[in-house]
C-alpha positions in Angstrom: 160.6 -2.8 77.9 157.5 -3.2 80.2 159.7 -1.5 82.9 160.0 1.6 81.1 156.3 1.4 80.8 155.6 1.3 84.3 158.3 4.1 84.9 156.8 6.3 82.1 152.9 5.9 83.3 154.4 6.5 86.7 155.2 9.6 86.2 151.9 10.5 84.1 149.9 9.5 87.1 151.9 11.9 89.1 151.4 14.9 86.9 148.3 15.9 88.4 149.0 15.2 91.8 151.6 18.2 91.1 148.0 20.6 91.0 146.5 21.6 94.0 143.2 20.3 95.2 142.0 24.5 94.9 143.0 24.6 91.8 141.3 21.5 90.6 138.3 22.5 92.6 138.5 26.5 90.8 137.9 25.1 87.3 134.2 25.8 87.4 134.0 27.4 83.9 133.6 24.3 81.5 133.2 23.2 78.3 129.9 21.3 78.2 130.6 17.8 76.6 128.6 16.5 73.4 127.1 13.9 75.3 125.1 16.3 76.7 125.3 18.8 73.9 124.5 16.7 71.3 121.0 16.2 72.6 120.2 19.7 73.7 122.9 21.6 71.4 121.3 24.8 71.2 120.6 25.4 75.2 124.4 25.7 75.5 125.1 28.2 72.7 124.8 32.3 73.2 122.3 34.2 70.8 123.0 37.1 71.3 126.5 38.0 73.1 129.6 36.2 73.9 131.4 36.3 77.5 134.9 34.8 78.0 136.7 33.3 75.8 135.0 29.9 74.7 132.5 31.4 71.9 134.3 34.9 71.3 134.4 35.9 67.7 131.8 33.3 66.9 130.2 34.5 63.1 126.8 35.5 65.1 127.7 37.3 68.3 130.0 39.5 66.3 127.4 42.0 65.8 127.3 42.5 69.6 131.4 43.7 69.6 130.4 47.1 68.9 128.2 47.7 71.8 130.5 46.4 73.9 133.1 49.3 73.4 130.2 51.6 73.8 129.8 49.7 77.6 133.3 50.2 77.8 133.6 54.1 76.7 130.8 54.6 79.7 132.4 52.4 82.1 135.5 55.0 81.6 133.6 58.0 81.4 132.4 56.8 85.2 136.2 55.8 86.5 136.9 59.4 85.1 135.3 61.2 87.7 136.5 59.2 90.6 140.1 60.0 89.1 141.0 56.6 87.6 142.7 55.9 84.4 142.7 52.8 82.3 145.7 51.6 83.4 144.9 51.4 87.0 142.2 49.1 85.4 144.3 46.9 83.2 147.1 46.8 86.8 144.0 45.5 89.4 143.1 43.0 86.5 146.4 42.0 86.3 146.8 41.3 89.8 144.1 38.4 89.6 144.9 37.1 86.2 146.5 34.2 87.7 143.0 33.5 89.1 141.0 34.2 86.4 143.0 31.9 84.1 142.3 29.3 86.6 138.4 29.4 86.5 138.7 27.9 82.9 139.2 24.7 82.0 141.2 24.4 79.2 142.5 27.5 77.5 144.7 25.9 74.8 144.7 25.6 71.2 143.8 22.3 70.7 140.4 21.9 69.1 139.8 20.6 65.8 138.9 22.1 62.8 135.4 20.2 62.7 134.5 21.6 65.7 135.5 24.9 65.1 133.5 24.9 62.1 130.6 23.2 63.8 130.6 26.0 66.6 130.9 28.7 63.8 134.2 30.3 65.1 137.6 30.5 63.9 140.2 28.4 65.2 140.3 27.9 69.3 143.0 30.9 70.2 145.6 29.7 72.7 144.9 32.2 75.4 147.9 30.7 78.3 150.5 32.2 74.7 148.3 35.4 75.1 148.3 36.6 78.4 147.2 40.3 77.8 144.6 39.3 75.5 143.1 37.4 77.9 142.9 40.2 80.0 142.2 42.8 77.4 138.7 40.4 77.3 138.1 39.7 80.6 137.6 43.4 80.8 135.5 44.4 78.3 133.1 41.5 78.7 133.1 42.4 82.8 132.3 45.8 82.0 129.5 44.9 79.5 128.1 42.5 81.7 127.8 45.3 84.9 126.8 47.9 82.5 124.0 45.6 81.1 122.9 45.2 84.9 123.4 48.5 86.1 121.4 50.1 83.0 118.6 47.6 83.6 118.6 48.6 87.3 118.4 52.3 86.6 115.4 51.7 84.0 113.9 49.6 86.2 113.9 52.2 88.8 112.8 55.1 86.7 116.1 56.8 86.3 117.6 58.6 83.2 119.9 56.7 80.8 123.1 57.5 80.5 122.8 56.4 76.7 121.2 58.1 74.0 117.7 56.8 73.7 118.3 54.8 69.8 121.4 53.2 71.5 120.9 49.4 70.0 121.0 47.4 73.4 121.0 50.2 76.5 118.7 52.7 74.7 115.2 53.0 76.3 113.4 51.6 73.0 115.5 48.6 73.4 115.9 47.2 76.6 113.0 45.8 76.9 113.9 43.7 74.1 117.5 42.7 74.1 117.7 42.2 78.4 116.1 38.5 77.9 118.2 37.4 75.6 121.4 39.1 77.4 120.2 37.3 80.7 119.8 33.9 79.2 123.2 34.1 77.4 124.6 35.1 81.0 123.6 31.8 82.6 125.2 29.6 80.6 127.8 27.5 81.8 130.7 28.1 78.6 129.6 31.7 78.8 130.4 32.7 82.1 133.1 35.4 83.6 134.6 35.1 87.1 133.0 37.0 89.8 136.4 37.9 90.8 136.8 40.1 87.2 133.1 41.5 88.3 134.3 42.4 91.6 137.5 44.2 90.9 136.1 46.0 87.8 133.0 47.4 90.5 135.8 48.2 92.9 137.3 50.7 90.4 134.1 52.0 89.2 133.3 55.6 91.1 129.6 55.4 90.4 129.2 53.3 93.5 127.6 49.7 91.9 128.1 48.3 95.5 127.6 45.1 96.3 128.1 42.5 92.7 125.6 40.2 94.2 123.1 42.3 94.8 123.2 44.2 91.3 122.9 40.2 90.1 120.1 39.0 92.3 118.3 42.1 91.1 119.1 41.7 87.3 117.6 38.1 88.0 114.5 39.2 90.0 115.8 36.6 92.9 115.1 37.1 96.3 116.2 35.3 99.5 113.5 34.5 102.2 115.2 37.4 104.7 118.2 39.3 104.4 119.6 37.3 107.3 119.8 34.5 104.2 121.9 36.2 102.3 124.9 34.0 100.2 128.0 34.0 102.4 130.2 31.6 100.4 132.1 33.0 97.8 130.3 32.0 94.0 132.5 31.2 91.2 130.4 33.2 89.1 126.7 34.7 87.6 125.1 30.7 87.2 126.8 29.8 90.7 125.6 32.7 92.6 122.0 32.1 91.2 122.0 28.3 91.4 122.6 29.1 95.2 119.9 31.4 95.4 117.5 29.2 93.9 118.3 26.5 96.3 118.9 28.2 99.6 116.1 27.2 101.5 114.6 23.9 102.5 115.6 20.3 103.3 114.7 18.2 99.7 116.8 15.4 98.9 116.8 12.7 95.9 115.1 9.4 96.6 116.0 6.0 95.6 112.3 5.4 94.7 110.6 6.9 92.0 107.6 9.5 92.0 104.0 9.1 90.6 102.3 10.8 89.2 100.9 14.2 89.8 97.2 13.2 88.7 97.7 9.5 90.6 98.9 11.4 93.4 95.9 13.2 93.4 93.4 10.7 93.0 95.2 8.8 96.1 94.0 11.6 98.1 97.3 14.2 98.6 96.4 18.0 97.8 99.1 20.0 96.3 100.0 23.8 97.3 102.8 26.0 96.9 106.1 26.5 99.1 106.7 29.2 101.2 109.7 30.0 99.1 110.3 29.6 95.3 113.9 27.4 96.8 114.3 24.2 94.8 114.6 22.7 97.7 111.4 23.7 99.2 109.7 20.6 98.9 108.1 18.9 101.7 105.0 16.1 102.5 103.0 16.2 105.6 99.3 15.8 106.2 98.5 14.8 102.8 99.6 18.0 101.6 102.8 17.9 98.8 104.0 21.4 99.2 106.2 22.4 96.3 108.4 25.5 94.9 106.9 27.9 91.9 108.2 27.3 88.4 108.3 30.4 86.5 108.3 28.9 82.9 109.0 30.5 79.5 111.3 30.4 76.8 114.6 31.1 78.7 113.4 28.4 81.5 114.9 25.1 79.6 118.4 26.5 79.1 118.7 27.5 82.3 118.1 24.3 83.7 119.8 22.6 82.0 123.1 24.5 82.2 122.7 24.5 85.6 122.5 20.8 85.7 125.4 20.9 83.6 127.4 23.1 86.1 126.6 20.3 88.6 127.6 17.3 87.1 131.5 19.2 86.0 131.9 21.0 89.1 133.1 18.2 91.9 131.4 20.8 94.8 128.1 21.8 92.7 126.2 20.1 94.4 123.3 18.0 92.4 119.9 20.1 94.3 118.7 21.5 90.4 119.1 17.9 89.2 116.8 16.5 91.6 114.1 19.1 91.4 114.4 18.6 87.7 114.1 14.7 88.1 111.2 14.8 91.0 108.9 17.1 88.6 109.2 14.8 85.6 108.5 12.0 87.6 105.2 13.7 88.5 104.9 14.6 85.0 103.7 11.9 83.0 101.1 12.8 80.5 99.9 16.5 79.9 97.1 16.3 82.4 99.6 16.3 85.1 101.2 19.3 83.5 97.3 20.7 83.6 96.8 19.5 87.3 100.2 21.5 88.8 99.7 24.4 86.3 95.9 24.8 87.9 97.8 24.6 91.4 99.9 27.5 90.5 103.0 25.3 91.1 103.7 25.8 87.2 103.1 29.5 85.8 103.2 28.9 82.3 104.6 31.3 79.6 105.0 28.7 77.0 101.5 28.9 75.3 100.5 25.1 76.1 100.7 22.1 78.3 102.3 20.0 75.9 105.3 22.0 75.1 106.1 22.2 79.2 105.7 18.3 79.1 108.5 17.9 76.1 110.0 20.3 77.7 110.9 18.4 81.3 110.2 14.9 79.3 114.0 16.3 77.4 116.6 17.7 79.8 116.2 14.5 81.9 117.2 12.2 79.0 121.0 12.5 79.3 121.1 13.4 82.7 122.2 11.4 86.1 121.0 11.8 89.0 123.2 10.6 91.7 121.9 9.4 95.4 124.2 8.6 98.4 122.8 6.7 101.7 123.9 10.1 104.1 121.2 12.1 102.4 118.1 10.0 103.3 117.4 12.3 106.1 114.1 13.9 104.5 112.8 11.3 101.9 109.7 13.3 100.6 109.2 10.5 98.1 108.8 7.4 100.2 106.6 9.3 102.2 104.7 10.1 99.5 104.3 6.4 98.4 103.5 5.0 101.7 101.2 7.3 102.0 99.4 6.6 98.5 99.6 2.4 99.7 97.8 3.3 102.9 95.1 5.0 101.0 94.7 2.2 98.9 94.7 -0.1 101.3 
């Protein structure tokens, strides 16, 4: 009996040694877990529009469905004129479904009917059993994503719409409106689509979107510090490609010790001014000066950090940079004053009406968060130099 029990969790343990390490290391589209979501529930959900399959056909992004095939009925119109058909869409899709399936983790039907309810959606569909489906989304979620970038990059540059003008999301009147809620909802880590279904939609589209990167970086307003910088390694998708952006530049690594404060820091005699670069990573210490990055911060900013961090601790190759920015500035946010101190620096520019809600706001996303530190990456230690620096001054 206890042999057949060894024998039989033998061969469980060898099941996933039967995956390769790419594949393990593809899965970059996760569920978030309710130990994280079930402080911050709300930062993980869409508002507005679904992408993928993890909330499609929730009860409140159906609405959205509609403007989608009007995205879609464009995107056509365009592969039209450069003498494509549908079907040579749905065949270069079909060529990287394999792939696509393999940036999700998990596309089975196996949740339970408390969750379902709880996440307002029907029951979880069992996309591996439909194949075509699968695709059938993946492509009209791509193409509503590049049409939502593409139209925002031609009204941000002054050019005619191809919509009419009362169109409910890419009409004139509108875009203003619905674009921050369509660009939070596209950095969250459950709603994201492969680059690789951008990529091959843009390389059928004859109206020349060029390079998927760039349309992103300028739907995001990110910038690189040359274009020497730009992001070589491939990106798993929209949050991935901006995470890298936002820490390309700089040597910042977590500390074993902790922070003070940004208003003890002060009075110990160390003057604060901004980065050269907005980079996460752009944080340095040296003649009494802390140099750190600009945080742009408004209703979206909290949700985006958060999924990032998110994205980090699921994805084995992340990396953990967004965690410890996020963990360095609530150390040196202890009261509201600090929050007053950094926002007078310009190191915070504040959307959020008051000091206090930025201090809840950082005081939060740290609470169910871990921030892991390793011995190799005590190279730059901004933080003990920041603390023998404060002893000698008090000394």
């Amino acid at each position: 009996m206890a042999e057949q029990w060894i024998l039989d969790l033998t061969k469980e343990l060898e099941l996933p040694q039967n995956r390769p390490d790419q594949e393990l290391c593809s899965k970059s589209i996760n569920r978030v877990p309710k130990i994280l979501t079930n402080v911050n529930s709300q930062a993980y959900e869409p508002k507005l529009a679904s992408f993928g399959p993890y909330h499609h056909n929730c009860r409140h992004l159906r609405p959205m469905e509609e403007n989608k095939c009007s995205a879609l009925l464009q995107f056509h119109h365009r592969i039209a004129r450069a003498s494509k058909t549908p079907n040579d869409v749905f065949i270069a899709m079909k060529r990287v479904e394999p792939r696509l399936i393999a940036y999700y983790d998990g596309l089975q039907g196996e949740e339970d009917d408390e969750d379902c309810l709880e996440r307002g959606r029907i029951r979880r569909r069992d996309w591996l059993k439909e194949k075509d489906e699968f695709l059938k989304l993946m492509i009209v979620d791509g193409c509503f994503a590049l049409e939502i970038m593409l139209a925002h990059k031609r009204s941000a540059a002054g050019e005619p719409s191809e919509y009419d003008s009362h169109d409910p999301v890419f009409g004139a009147e509108r875009m203003n409106y619905v674009v921050p809620h369509l660009k939070r909802d596209m950095l969250l880590l459950e709603n994201q689509l492969p680059l690789l279904a951008l990529t091959t939609l843009a390389a059928i589209d004859g109206s020349g979107i060029g390079d998927v990167n760039t349309l992103i970086e300028d739907f995001y307003n990110l910038s690189l510090a040359s274009s020497e910088d730009r992001i070589s390694d491939e990106c798993f998708h929209i949050l991935d490609l901006y995470k890298k952006i936002l820490t390309s530049e700089g040597e910042y690594l977590p500390s074993y010790e902790n922070v003070q404060s940004a208003t003890k820091l002060r009075n110990a005699g160390v003057s604060f001014c901004k980065s050269k670069t907005n980079s996460f990573r752009d944080i340095s210490f040296n003649g009494g000066i802390l140099s750190l990055p600009q945080l742009k911060v408004d209703g979206t900013t909290k949700s985006s950090l958060l999924n990032l961090m998110a994205f980090e601790c699921l994805h084995a190759t992340a990396g953990n940079e967004v965690t410890a920015y996020v963990f360095f500035i609530n150390g040196l946010i202890s009261t509201v004053d600090d929050v007053a101190l950094l926002r007078n620096e310009e190191i915070i520019k504040s959307m959020m009406g008051n000091d206090e809600n930025i201090f809840n706001m950082f005081n939060n996303i740290t609470k169910e968060a871990i921030l892991t530190v390793s011995h190799k990456e005590m190279r730059v230690d901004v933080t003990k130099k920041l603390n023998t620096y404060c002893k000698k001054r008090i000394h």
